[in-house]
C-alpha positions, -999 to 999 in steps of 0.1 A, spaced: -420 290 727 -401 293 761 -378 319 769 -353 292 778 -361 271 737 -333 279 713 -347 292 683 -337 270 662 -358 244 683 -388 262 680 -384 264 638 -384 223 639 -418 223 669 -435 248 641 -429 227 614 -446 195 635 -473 222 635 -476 232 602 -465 264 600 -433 255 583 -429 225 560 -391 228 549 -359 223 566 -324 224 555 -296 204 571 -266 208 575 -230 196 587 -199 219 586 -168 226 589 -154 254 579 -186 273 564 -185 273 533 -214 243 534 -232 264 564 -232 296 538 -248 270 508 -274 261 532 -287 295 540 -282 303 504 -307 273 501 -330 283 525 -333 320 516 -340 309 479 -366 285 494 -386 314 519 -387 326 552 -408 295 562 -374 276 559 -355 265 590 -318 257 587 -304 232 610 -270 216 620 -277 177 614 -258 172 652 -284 190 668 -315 172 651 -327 138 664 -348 117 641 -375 127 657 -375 166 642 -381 149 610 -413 144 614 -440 162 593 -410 177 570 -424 180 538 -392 188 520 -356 181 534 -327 195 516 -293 177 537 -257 191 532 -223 181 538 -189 190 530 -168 161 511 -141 146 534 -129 114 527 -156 106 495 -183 112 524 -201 132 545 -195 145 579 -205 122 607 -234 146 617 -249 141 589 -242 101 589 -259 97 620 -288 116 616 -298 95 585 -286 61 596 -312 69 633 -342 72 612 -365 42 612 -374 29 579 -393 43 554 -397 73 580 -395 96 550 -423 83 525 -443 113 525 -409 138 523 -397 151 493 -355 154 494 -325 170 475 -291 165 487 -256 186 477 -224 188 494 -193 213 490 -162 197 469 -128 205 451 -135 210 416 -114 178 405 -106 189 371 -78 214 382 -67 188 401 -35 164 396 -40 136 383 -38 112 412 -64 134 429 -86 131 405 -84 91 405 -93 92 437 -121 114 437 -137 86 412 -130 58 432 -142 73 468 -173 96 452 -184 126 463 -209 133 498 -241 143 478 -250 108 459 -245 95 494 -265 116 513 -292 111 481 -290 73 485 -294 73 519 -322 96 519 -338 74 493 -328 41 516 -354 57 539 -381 68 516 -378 100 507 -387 109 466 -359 129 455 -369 164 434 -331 167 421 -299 149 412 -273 156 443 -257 187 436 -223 198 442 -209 233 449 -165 244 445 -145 256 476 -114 268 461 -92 248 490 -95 228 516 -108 255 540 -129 278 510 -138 298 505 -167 289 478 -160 299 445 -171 329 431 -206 326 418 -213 297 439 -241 313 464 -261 323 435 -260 287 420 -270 273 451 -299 298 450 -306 288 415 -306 253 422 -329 254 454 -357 273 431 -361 237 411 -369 221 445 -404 232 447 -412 214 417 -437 182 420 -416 150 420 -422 134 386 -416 167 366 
């Protein structure tokens, strides 16, 4: 690595080498999404990189053998980071990758009932960011996941780190099980 490489540049050359094989990325606003995906990525081993998706071009997907993508819920989708990153890879560019997608959200049952109407018809940022992940090959190793921010801003509920911890242990299973 140069001394003038970020770091975080020199986690996505190592795993094109080999020496690391899973990256998290991420989009967010607030932190509360940034905090799941270090929660994520600490569950997963210090192998992991962690990565906003607007600093990543296609390209530092390659040779990822599992990709993890995040995004907070605004408008029933995810940031646009996150958007373009997926929509610039080529097709099928993630055959060989193994993918889980989750996004931070309102828990819509505490919700008035107009909100919650909404939230049905517009969705939520993870089954998008699944579907798209899928659009370009990828074999998904869990259902999109979603983790509560108490407002707008957060913070993340109580409990929620260690969930996300949780959940990222069933990501190293084989695809199929």
């Amino acid at each position: 690595m140069s001394p003038n490489e970020p770091a975080s540049n020199a986690g996505i050359r190592n795993a094109r080498a080999g020496a690391m094989r899973t990256l998290i990325v991420y989009e967010s606003q607030w932190g509360n999404t940034e905090a799941v995906a270090r929660a994520v990525a600490e569950a997963l081993g210090p192998e992991t990189a962690v990565e906003r998706a607007s600093a990543l071009a296609a390209s530092d997907l390659a040779g990822v053998e599992l990709l993890v993508v995040g995004s907070p819920t605004q408008g029933g989708r995810p940031l646009a980071g996150v958007t373009k990153l997926l929509t610039s890879l080529e097709s099928n560019a993630l055959a060989s990758t193994r993918a889980a997608a989750f996004d931070t959200r309102l828990p819509m049952g505490e919700r008035g009932f107009a909100l919650r109407l909404l939230m049905r018809t517009i969705g939520y940022a993870a089954p998008k960011i699944a579907k798209a992940l899928e659009a370009k090959g990828a074999h998904l190793t869990a259902p999109p996941e979603g983790f509560l921010v108490e407002g707008k801003e957060g913070p993340l509920r109580p409990g929620e780190l260690e969930r996300a911890a949780a959940w990222a242990a069933t990501l190293r299973a084989p695809v199929g099980r």
